[in-house]
C-alpha positions as CSV (number, residue, x, y, z in Angstrom):
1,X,14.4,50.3,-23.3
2,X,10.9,49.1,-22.3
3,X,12.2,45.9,-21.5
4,X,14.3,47.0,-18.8
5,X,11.5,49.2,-17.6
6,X,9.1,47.0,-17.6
7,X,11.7,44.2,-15.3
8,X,12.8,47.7,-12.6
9,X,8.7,47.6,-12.3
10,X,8.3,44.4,-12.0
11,X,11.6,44.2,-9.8
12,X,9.9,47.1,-7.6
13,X,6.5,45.5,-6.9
14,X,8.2,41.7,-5.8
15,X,10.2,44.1,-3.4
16,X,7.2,45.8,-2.2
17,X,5.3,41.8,-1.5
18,X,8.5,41.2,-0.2
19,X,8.3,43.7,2.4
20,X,4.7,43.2,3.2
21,X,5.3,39.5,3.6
22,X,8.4,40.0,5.9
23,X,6.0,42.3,7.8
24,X,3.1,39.4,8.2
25,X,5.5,37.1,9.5
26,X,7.1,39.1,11.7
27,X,3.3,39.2,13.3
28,X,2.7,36.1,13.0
29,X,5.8,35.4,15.4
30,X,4.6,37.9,17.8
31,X,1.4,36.3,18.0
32,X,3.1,32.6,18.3
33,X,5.0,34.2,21.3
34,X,1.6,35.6,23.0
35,X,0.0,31.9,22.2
36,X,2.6,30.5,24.0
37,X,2.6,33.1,27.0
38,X,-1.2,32.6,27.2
39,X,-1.0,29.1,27.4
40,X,1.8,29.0,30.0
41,X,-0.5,31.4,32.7
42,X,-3.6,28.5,31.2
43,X,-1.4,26.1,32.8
44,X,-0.8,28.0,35.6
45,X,-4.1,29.3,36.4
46,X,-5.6,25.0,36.0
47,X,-2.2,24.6,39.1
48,X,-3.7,27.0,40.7
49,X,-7.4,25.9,41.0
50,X,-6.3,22.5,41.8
51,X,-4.1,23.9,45.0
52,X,-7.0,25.7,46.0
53,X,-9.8,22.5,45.3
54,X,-7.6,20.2,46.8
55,X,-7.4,22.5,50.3
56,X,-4.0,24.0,49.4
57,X,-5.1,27.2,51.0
58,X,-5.7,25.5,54.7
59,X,-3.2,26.4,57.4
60,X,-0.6,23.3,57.5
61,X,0.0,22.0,61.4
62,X,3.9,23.7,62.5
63,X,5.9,20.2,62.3
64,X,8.8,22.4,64.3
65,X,6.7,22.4,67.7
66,X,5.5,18.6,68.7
67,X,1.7,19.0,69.4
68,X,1.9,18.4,72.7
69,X,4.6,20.9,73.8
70,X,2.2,23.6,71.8
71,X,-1.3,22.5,73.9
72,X,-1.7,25.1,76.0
73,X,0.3,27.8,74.5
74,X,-0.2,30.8,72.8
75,X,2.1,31.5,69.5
76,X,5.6,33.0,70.0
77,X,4.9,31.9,74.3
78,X,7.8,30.1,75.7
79,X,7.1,27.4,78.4
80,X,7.7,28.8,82.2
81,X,9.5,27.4,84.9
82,X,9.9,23.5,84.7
83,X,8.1,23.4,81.1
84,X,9.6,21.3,78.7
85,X,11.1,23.4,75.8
């Protein structure tokens, strides 16, 4: 009879380290996930500086207006009379 005792104890306690290791790796996945999240917007953030140190925030010249139809005028103004369009 202690025998068998002594093996439900034993039985119970790997069953409790079980649990508790189940538990750890389930963290440890979590925290893989947010590694990999936080290294994605790292990337993303080193894009982003280079856009901006490169210029990438300067207005871009309209290529749908030649430059010489726009001389002159103002945004949204059509030519008058005569103007080329």
């Amino acid at each position: 009879m202690k025998g068998i005792r002594e093996k439900e104890t034993e039985i119970s306690q790997l069953n409790e380290k079980n649990q508790n290791l189940t538990r750890q790796l389930d963290q440890l996945v979590v925290s893989r996930e947010e590694m990999g999240k936080l290294s994605q917007m790292a990337v993303e953030i080193q894009a982003l500086h280079s856009h901006v140190s490169l210029g990438g925030t300067r207005p871009q010249p309209r290529r749908d207006v030649p430059p010489a139809a726009a001389a002159g005028r103002r945004r949204g103004e059509r030519a008058g009379p005569g103007g080329a369009e």
